[in-house]
ZAMARKOL-935827 format. One line per 2 residues: number of its first residue (from 1); their letters; for each residue y, z, x of N, C-alpha, C. Coordinates in Angstrom, 1 decimal, padded with zeros to 4 digits, m for minus. Atoms other than C-alpha are relative to their C-alpha. Layout:
# ZAMARKOL-935827
NUM	A	Y:Z:X:Y:Z:X:Y:Z:X ~ ...;
***
This chain:
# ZAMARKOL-935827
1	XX	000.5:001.2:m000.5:087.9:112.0:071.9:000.6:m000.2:001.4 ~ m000.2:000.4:m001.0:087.9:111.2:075.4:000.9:m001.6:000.6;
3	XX	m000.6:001.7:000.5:090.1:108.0:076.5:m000.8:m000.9:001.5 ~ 000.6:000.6:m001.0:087.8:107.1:079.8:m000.9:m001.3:m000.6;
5	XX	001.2:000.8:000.1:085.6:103.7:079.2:m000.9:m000.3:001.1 ~ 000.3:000.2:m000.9:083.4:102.9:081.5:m001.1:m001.1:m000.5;
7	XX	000.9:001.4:m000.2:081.1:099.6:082.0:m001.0:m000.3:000.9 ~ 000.5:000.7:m001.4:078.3:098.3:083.8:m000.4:m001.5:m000.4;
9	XX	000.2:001.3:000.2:077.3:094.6:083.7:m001.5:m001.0:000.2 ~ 001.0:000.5:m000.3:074.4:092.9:083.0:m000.2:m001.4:000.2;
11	XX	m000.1:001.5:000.2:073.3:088.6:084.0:001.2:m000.1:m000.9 ~ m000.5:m000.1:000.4:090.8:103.8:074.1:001.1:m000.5:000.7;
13	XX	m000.3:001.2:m000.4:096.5:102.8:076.5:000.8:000.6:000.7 ~ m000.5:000.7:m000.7:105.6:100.3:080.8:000.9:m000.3:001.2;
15	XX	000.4:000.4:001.6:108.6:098.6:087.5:m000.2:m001.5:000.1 ~ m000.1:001.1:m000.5:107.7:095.1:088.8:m000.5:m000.3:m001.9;
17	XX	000.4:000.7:001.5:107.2:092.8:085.0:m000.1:m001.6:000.5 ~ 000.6:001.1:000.0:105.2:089.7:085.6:000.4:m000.7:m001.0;
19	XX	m000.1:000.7:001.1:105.5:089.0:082.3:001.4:m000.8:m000.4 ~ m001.3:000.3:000.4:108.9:088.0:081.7:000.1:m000.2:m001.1;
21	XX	m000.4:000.8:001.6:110.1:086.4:078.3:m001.6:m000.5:m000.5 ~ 001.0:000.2:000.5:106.8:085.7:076.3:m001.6:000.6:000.6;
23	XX	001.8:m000.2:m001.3:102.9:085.2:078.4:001.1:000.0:001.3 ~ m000.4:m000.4:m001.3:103.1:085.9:081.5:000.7:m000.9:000.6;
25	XX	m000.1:001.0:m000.9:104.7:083.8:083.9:m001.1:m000.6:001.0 ~ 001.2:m000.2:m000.9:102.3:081.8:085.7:000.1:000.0:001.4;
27	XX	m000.1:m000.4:m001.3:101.5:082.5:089.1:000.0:m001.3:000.9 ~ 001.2:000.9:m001.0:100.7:080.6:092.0:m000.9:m000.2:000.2;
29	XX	001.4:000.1:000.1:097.7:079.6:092.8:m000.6:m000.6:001.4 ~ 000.6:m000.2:m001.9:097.3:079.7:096.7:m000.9:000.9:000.2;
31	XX	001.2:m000.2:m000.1:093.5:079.8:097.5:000.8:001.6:000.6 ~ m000.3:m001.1:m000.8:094.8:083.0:100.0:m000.1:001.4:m001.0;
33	XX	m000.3:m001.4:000.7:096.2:085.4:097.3:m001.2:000.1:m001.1 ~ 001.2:000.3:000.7:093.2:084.4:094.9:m001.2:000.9:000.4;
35	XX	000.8:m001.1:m000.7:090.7:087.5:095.3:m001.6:m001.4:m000.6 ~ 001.2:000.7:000.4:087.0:085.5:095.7:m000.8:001.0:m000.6;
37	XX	001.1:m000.6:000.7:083.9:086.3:093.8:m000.8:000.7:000.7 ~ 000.8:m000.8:m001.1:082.9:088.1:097.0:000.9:001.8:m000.4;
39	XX	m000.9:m000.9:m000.4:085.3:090.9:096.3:m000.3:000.8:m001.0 ~ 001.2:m000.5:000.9:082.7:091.7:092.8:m000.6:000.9:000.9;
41	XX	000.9:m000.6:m000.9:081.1:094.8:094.0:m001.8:m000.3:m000.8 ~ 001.4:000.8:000.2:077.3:093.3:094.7:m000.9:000.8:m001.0;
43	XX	000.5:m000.2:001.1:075.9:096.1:092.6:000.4:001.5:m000.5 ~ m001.0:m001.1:000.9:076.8:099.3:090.4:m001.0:001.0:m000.7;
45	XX	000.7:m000.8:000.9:075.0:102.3:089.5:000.5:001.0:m000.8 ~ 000.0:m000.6:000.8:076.3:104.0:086.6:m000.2:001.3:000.1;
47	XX	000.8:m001.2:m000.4:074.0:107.0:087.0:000.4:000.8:000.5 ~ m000.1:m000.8:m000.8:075.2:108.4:089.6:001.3:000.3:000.2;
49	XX	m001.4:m000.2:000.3:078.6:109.4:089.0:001.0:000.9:000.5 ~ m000.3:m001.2:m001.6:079.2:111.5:092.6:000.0:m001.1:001.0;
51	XX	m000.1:001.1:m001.2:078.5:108.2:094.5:001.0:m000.3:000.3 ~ m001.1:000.7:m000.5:081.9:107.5:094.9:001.2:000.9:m000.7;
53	XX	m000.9:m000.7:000.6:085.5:109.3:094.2:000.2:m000.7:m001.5 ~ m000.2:000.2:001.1:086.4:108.7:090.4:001.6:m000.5:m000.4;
55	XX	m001.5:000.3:000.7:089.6:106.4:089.5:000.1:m000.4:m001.4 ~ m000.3:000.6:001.2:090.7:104.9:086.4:000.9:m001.2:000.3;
57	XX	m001.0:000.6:m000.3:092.7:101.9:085.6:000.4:000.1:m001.5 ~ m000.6:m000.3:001.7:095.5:103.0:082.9:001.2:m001.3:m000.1;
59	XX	m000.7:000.7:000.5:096.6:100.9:080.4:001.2:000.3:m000.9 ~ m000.2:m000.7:000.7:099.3:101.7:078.4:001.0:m001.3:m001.4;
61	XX	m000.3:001.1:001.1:100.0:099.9:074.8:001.1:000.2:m000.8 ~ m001.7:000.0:000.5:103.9:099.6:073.4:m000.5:000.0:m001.5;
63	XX	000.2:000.0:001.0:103.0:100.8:069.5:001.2:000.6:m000.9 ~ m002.1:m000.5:000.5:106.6:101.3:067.5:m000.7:000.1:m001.4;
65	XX	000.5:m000.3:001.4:105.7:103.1:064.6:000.2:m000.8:m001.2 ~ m000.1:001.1:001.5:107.7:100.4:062.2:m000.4:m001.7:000.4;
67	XX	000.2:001.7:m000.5:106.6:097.3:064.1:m001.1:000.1:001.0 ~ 001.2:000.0:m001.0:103.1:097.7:065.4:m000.7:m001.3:000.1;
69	XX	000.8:000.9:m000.1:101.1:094.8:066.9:m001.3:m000.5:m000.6 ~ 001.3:000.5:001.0:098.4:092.6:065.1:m001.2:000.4:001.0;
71	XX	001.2:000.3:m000.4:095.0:093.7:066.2:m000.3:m000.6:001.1 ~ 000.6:001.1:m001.0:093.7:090.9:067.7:001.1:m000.2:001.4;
73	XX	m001.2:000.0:m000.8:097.0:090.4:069.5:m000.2:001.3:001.4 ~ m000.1:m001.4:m000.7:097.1:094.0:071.0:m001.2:m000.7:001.1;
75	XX	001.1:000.1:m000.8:093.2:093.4:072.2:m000.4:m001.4:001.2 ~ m000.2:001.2:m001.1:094.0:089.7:074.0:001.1:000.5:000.9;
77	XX	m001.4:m000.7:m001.6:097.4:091.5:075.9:m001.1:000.9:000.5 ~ 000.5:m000.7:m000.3:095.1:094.0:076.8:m001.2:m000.8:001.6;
79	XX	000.9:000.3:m001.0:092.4:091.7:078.6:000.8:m000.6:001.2 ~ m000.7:000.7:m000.9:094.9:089.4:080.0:000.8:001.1:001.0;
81	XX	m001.0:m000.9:m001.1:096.8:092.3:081.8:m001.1:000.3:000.8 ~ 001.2:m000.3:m001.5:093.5:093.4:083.5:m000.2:m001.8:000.8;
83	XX	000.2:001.5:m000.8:093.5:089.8:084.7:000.8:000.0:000.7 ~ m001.0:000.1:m000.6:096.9:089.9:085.4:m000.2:000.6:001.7;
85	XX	m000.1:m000.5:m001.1:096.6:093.0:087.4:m001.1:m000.1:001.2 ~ 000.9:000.4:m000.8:093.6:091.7:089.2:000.3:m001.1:001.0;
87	XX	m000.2:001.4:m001.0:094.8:088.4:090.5:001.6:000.3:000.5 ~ m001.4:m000.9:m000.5:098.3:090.4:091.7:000.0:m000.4:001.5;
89	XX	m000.3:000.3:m000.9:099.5:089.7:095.0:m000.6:001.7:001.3 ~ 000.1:m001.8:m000.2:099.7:093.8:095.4:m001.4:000.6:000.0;
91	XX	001.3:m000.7:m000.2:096.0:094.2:094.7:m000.6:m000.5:000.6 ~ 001.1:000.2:m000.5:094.3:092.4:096.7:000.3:m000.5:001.5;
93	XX	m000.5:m000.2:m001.4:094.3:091.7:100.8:000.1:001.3:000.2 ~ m000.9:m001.5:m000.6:096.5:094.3:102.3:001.0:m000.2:m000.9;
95	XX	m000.8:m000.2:000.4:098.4:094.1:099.7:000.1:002.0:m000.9 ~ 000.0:m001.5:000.1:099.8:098.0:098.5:m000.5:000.4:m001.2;
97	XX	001.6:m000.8:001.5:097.4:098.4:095.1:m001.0:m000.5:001.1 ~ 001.2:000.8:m000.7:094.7:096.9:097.1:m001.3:001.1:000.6;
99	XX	001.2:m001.4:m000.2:092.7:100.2:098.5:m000.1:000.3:m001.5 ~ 000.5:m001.0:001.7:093.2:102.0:094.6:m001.0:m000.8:m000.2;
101	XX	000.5:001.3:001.1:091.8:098.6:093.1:m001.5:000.1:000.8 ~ 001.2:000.2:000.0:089.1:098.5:095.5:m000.8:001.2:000.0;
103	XX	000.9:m001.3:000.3:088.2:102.5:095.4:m000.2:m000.5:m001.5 ~ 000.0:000.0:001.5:088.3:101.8:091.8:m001.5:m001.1:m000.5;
105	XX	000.8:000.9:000.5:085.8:098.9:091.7:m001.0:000.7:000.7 ~ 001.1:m000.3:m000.7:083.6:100.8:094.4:m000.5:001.0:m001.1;
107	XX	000.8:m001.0:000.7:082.9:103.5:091.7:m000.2:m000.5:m001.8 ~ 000.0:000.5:000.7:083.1:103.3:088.4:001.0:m000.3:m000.9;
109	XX	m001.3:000.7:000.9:084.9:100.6:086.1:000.7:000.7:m000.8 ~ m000.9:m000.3:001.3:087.0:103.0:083.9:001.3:m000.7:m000.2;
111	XX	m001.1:000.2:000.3:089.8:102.2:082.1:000.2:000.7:m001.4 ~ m000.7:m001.4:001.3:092.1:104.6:079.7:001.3:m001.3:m000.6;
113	XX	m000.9:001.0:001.2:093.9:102.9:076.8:001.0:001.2:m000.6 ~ m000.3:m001.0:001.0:096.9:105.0:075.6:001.1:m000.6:m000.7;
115	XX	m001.0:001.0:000.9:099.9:104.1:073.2:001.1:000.9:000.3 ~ m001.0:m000.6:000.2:103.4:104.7:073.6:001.4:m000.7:m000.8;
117	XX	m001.4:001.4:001.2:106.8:103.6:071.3:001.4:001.2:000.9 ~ m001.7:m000.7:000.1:110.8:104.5:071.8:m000.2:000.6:001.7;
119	XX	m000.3:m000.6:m001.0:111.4:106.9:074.6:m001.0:m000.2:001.3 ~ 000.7:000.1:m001.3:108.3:106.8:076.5:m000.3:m001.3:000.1;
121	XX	000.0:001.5:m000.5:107.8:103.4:076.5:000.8:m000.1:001.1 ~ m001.1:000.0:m001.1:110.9:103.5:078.3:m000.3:000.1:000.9;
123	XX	000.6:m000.3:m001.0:109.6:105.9:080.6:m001.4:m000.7:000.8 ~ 000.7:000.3:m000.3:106.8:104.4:081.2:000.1:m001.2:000.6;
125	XX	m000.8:001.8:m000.6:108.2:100.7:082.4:000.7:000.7:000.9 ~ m001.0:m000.7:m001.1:110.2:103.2:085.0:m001.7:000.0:001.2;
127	XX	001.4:m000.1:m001.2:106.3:103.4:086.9:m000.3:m001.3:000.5 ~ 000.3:001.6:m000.2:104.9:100.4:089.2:m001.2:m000.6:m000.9;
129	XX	000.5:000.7:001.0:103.4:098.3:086.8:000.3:m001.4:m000.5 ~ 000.0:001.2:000.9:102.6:094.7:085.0:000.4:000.5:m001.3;
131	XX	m000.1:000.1:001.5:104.0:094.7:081.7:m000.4:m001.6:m000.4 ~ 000.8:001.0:000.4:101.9:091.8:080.1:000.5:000.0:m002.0;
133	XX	m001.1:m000.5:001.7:103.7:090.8:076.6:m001.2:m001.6:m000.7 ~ 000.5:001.2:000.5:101.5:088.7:074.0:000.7:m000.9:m001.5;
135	XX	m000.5:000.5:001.3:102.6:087.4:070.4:000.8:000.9:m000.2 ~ m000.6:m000.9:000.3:104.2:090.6:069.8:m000.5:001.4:000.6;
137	XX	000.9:m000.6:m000.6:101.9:092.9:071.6:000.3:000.3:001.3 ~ m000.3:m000.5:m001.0:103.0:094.8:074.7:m000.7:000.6:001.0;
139	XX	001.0:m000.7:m000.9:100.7:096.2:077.8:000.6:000.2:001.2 ~ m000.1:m000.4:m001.3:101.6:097.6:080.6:m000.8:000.8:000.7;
141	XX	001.1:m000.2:m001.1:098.9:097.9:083.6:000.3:000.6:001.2 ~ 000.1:m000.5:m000.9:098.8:099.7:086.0:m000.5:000.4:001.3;
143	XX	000.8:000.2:m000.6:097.3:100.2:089.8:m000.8:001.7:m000.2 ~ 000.5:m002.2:000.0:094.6:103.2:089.9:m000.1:000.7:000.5;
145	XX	m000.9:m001.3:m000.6:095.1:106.4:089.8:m001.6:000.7:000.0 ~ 001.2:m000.7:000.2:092.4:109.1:090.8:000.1:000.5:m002.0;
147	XX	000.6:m000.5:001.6:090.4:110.3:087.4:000.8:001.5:m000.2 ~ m000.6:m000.7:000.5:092.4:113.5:087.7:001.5:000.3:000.8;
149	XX	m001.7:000.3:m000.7:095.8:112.3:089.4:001.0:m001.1:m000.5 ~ m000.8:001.0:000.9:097.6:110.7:086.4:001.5:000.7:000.5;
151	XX	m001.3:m000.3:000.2:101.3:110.3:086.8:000.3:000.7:m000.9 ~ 000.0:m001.1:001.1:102.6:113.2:084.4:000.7:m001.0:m000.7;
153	XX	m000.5:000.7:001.3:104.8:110.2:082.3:m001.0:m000.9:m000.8 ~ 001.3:000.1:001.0:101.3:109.2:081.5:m000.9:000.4:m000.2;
155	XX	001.5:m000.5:001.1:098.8:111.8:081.0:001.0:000.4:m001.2 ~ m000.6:000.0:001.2:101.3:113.0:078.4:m000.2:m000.8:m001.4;
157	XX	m000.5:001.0:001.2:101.2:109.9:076.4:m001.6:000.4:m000.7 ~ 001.2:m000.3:001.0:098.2:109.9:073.2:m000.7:m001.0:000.3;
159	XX	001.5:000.7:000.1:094.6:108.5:073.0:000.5:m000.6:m001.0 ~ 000.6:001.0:001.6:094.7:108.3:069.4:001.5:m000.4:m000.6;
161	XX	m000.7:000.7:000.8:097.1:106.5:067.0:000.2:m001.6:000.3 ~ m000.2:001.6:000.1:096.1:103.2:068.2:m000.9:m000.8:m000.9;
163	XX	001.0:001.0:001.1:094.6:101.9:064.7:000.9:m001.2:m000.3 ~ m000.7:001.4:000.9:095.9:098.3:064.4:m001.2:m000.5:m001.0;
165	XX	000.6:001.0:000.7:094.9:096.0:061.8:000.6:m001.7:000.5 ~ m000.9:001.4:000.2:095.6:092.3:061.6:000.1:m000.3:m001.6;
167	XX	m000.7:000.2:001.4:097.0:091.1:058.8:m000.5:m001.4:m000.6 ~ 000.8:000.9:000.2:095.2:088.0:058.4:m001.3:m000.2:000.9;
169	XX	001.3:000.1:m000.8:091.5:087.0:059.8:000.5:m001.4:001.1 ~ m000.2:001.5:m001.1:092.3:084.8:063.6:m000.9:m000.8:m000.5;
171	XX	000.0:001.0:000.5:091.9:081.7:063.1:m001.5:000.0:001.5 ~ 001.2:m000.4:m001.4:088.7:080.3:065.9:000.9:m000.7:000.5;
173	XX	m000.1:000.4:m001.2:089.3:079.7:069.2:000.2:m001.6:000.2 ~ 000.5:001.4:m000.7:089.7:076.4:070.9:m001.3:m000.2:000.6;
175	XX	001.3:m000.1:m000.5:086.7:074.9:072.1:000.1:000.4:001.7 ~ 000.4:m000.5:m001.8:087.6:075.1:075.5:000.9:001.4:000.4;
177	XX	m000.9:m001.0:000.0:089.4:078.6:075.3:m001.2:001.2:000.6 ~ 001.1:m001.1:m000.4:087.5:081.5:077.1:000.1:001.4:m001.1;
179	XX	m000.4:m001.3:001.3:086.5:084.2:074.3:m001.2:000.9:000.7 ~ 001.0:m001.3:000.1:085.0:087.5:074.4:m000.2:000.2:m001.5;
181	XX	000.9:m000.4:000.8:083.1:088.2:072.1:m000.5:001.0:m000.2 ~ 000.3:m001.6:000.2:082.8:091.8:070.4:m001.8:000.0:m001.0;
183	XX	001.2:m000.5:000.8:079.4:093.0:068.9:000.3:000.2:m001.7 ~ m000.2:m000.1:001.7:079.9:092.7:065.0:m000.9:001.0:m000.3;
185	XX	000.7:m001.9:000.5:077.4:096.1:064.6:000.3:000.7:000.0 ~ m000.2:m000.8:m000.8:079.5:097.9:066.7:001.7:000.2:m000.9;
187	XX	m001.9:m000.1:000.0:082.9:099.9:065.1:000.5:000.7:000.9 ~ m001.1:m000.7:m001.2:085.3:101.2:067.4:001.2:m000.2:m000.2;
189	XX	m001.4:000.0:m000.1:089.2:102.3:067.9:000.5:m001.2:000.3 ~ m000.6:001.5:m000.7:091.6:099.1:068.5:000.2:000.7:001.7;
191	XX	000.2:m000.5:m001.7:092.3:101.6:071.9:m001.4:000.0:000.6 ~ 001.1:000.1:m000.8:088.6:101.8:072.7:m000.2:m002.0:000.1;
193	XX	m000.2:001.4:000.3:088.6:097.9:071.7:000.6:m000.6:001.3 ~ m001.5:000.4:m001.0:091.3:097.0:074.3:m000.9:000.2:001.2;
195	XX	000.3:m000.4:m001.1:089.6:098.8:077.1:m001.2:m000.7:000.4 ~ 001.1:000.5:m000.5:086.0:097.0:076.4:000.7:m001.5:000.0;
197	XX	m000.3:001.3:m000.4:088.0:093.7:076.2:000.5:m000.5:001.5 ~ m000.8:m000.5:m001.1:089.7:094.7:079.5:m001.3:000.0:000.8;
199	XX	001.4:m000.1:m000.8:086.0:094.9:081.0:m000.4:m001.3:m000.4 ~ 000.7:001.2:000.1:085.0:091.6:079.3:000.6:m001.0:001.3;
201	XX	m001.2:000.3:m000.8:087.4:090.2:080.9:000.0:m000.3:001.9 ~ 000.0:000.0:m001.3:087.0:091.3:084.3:m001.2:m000.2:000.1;
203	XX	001.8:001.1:m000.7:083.1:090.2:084.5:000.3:m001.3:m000.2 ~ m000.2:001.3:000.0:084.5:087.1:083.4:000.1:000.0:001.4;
205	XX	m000.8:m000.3:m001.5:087.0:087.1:086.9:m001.2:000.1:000.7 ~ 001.1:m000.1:m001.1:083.8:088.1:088.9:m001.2:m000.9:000.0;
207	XX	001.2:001.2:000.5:081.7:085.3:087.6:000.5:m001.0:000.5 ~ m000.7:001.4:m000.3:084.1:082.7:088.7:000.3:m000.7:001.8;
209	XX	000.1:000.3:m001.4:084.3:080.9:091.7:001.6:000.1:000.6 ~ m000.8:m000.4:m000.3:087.8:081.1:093.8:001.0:m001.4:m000.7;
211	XX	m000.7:000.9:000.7:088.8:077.7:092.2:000.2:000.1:m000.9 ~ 000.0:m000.1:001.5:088.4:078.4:088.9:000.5:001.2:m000.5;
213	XX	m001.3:m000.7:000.3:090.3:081.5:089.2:001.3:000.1:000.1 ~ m001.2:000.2:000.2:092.9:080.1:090.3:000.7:m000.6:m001.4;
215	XX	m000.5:001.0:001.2:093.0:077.3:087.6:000.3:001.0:m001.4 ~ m000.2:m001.2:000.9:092.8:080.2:085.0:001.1:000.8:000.0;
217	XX	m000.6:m000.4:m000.2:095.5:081.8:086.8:001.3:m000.4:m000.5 ~ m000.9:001.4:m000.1:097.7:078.9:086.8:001.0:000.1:m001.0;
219	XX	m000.3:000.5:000.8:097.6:078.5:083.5:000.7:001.3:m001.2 ~ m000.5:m001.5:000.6:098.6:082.3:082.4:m001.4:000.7:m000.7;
221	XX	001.5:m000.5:001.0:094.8:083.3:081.3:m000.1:000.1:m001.3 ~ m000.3:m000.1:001.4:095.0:082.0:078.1:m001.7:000.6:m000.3;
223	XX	001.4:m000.6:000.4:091.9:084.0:076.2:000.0:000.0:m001.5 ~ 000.1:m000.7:001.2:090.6:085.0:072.8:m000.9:000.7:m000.2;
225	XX	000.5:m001.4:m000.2:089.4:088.0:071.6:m001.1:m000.8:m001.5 ~ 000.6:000.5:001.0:086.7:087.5:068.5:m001.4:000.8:m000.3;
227	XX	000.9:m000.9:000.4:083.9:089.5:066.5:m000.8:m001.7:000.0 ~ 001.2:001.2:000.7:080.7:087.3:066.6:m000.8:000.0:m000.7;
229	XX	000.9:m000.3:001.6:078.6:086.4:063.8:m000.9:000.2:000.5 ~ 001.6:m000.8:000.0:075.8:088.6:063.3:m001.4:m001.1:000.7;
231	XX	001.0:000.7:m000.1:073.6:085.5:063.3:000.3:m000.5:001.6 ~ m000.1:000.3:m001.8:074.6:084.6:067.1:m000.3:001.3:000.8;
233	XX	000.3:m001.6:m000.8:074.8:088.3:068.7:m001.1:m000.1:001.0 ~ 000.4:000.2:m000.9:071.9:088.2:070.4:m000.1:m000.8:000.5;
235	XX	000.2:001.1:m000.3:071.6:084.8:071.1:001.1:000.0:001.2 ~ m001.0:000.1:m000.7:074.9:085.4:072.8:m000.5:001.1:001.1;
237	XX	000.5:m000.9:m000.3:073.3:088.3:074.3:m000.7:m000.5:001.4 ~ 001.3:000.7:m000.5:070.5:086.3:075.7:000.5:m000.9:001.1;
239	XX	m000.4:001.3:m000.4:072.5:083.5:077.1:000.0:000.1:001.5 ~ m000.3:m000.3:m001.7:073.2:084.6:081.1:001.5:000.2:000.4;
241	XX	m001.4:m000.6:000.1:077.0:085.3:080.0:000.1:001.5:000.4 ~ 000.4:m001.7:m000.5:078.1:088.6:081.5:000.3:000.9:m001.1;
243	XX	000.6:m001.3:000.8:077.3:091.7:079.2:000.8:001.0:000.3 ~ m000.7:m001.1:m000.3:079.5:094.8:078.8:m001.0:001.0:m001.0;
245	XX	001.2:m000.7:000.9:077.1:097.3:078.1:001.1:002.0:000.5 ~ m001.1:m001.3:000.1:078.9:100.8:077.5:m000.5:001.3:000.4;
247	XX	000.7:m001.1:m001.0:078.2:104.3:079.4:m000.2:001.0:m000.8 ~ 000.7:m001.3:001.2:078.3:106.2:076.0:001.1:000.9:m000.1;
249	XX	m000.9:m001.0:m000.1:081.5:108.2:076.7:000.5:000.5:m001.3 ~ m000.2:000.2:001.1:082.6:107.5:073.2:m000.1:m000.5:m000.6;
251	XX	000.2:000.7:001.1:082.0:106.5:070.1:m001.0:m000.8:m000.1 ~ 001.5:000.9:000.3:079.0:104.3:070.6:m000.9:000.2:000.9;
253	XX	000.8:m000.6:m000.7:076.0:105.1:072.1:m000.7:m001.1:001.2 ~ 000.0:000.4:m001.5:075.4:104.8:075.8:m001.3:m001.5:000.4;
255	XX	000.2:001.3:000.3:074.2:101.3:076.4:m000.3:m000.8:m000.6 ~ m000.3:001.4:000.9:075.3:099.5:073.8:000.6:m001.2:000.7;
257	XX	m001.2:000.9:000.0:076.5:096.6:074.1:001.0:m000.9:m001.1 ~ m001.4:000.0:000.9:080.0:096.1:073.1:000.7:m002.0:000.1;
259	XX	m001.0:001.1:000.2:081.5:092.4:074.4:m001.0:m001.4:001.1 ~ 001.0:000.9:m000.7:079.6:089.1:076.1:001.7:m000.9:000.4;
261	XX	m001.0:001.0:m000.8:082.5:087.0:078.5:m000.2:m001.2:m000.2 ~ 000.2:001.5:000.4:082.2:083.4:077.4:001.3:m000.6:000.2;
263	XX	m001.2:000.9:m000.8:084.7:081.5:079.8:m001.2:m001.4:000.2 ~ 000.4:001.1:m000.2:083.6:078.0:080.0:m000.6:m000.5:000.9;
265	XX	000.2:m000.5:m001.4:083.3:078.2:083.6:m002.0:000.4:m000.2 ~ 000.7:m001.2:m000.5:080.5:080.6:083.5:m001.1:m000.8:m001.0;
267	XX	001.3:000.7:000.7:078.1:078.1:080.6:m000.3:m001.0:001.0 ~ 000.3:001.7:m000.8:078.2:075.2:083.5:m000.3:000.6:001.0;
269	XX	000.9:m000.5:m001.6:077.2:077.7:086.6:m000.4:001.5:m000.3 ~ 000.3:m001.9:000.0:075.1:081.2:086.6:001.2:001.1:000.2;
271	XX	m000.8:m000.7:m000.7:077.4:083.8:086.5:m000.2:000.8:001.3 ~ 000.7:m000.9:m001.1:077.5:086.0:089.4:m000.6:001.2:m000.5;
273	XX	001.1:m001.2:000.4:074.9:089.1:089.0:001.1:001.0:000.8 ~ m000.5:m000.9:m000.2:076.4:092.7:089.0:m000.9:001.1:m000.1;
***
């Protein structure tokens, strides 16, 4: 199995640490460092997969063989660190992620989900990177790297062994809580999981206007992750929420769609088109 995802948008995974002690710390929220909805590349062809050099954005998921994270947990740290590392100081302007991030959005959205425990973890929190910490759930994000110019302390690390469970069924959301919404037809790894939540996520952010990502910022991007009932799916589908429809690389076949972004924001004005 390959650990690349890739996305396109329609209407598989630790030294700067944002996160500190718990969620993240929140940020400031000066219009300036705030990347606008202008900074969404206007449109994205899939297809053609020479139109532009090839980055990734690697994530990498803290999984301790005797104390692994719940599910659900893992796949909300997961989105929120692509948030994190979007609304970063470092990625956007002149700041120094700021070219990767934007070669990376000029071609195509991948992101690599890998897991590491004990030692490499360690190592791994030695690279520049967000570590994004949820309930018990660990992520650390990183800016991107060409598709075949992984730091060697993380191509090393594995694709597979990231099967979480949860241990009970989450509870719902708040009503005013921004959820992604997974495809209930659709199975897939908790690491490929992470990576399309990590995509929902960021069509959210590109849907939003420069105020409303601040306010989101502000407040530490509180999110939730959530399977929708069969009997909504399309409906949810349908709605004008943005669509993560999948390139096929793995495990499900190439434009499925896997996650619908439902930020609150985005039912009270059209998202932006990608």
């Amino acid at each position: 199995m390959t650990s690349a995802e890739t996305t396109r948008a329609t209407g598989s995974l630790g030294s700067s640490d944002a996160a500190g002690q718990g969620r993240p710390a929140p940020h400031s929220a000066a219009p300036q460092e705030v990347p606008t909805p202008q900074d969404a590349p206007a449109a994205r062809e899939e297809t053609s997969p020479e139109a532009a050099p090839q980055f990734v954005l690697p994530l990498v998921a803290r999984i301790e063989r005797a104390e692994p994270p719940a599910r659900t947990d893992a796949l909300e740290t997961a989105a929120r660190a692509v948030l994190v590392l979007l609304s970063d100081e470092r990625a956007v302007g002149e700041g120094e992620w700021a070219a990767a991030v934007r070669d990376w959005q000029d071609a195509q959205i991948r992101k690599v989900v890998r897991r590491a425990r004990g030692a490499e973890w360690r190592r791994a929190q030695e690279l520049p990177g967000i570590t994004v910490r949820g309930d018990r759930a660990e992520v650390r994000v990183y800016p991107p790297v060409p598709l075949d110019g992984w730091p060697k302390d993380l191509a090393r690390l594995q694709v597979s062994g990231t099967e979480l469970d949860d241990p009970a069924a989450p509870e719902a959301p708040p009503a005013d809580r921004p959820v992604l919404w997974f495809n209930p037809e659709l199975e897939m790894s908790a690491g490929k999981e992470m990576a399309q939540a990590g995509h929902g996520a960021q069509l959210a952010w590109w849907g939003l206007t420069a105020e409303e990502r601040a306010a989101w910022r502000a407040t530490g991007f509180p999110l939730a992750v959530r399977s929708a009932a069969p009997s909504a799916w399309e409906a949810l589908t349908r709605s004008g929420l943005p669509v993560v429809q999948d390139a096929g690389f793995t495990e499900v076949a190439p434009g499925s769609c896997t996650v619908v972004a439902d930020h609150p924001a985005l039912r009270r004005t059209p998202p932006v088109s990608h």
